[in-house]
N, C-alpha and C positions, 0 to 999 in steps of 0.2 A: 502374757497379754490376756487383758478381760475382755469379753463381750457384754453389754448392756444384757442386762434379763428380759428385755422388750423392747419392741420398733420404738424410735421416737417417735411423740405427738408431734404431730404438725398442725401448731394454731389455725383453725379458719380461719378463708379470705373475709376480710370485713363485707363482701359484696354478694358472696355466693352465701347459699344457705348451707346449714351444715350438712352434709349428706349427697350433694348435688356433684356430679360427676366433674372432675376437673375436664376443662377444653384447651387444644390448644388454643394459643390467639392468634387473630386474621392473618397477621404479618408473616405467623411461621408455618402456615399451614402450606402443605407437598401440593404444587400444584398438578392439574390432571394430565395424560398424557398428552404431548404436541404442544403446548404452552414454555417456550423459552425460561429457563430460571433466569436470575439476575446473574447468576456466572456465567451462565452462557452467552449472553447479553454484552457483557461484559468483555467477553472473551472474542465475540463480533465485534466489536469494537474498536480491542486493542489490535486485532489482526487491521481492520482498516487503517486505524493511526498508523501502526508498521505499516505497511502500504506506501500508502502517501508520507511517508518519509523518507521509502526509500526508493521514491519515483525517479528512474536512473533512468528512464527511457527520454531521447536527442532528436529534434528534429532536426534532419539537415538539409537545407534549400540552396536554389538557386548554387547550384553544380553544375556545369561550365559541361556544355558537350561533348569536348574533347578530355576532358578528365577522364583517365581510365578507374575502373571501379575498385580496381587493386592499390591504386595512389592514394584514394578514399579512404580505404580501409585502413592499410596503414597510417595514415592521419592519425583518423581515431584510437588506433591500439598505443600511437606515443601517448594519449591522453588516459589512458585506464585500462581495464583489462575489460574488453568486450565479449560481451555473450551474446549476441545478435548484431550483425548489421544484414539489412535489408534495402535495398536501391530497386525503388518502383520501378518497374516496365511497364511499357504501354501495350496495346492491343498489336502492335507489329511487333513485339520484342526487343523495341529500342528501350534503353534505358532513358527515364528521365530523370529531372534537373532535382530532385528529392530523394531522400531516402530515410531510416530512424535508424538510431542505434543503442541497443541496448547496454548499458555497464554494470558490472557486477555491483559495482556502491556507488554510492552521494556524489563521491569525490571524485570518481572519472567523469560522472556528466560534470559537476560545476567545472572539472580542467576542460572540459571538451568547449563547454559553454563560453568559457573566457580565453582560452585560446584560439579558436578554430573559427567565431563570430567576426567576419568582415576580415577573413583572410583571404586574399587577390588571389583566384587562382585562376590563369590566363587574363580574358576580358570583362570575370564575375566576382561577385567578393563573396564569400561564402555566410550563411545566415545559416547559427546554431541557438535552440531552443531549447530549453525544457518541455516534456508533457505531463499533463498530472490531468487526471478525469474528478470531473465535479458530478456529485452525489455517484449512484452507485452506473449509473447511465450511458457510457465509456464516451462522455463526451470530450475530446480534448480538444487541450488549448493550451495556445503557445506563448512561452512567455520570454521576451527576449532580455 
């Protein structure tokens, strides 16, 4: 194997004079520290798209007094594998007529959603939602 006897020439740029120190251009230049790259940017992003798609958090309303919170639970577990359920109390420690519950994926909330929504339990029909938060704000809202 040869090596050339010398660097190649590199024709100058038609714009630079000959001698002028090469620059990066604007586009590629390391920005300073605390200024987000476009990967990282990016990478905030995808975490929210993942987010919000995989908004698996339930609202569940209008639960019937005499439903014990255990009957509840079980509900939801025939619908997906639950990582949180939580049944509001009030300031005396009764349970009230709501609660959310968390599912591991998509597919437990939408079974929870289509099954569990306007199911009679006693003298109340049960109301299951979706929550998903709009912009980063944790406003939710329910969507039946």
């Amino acid at each position: 194997m040869s090596f050339p006897p010398h660097m190649p020439i590199i024709p100058p740029m038609p714009f630079l004079p000959p001698g002028a120190p090469m620059m990066m251009p604007p586009n590629m230049a390391i920005p300073p520290p605390g200024i987000p790259t476009n990967g990282a940017h990016k990478t905030a992003e995808g975490e929210k798209k993942n987010r919000l798609q995989a908004a698996t958090t339930v609202f569940v309303g209008s639960i019937s007094d005499r439903a014990p919170d255990a009957m509840i639970k079980r509900m939801l577990h025939n619908c997906g594998s639950v990582v949180n359920w939580k049944r509001v109390q009030g300031a005396n420690g009764k349970l009230q007529a709501f609660g959310f519950c968390e599912y591991e994926n998509p597919e437990g909330t939408l079974r929870c959603i289509r099954l569990l929504n306007g199911w009679q339990i006693q003298e109340k029909k049960l109301v299951s939602s979706r929550m998903f938060s709009v912009d980063d704000q944790q406003t939710l809202i329910c969507v039946h």
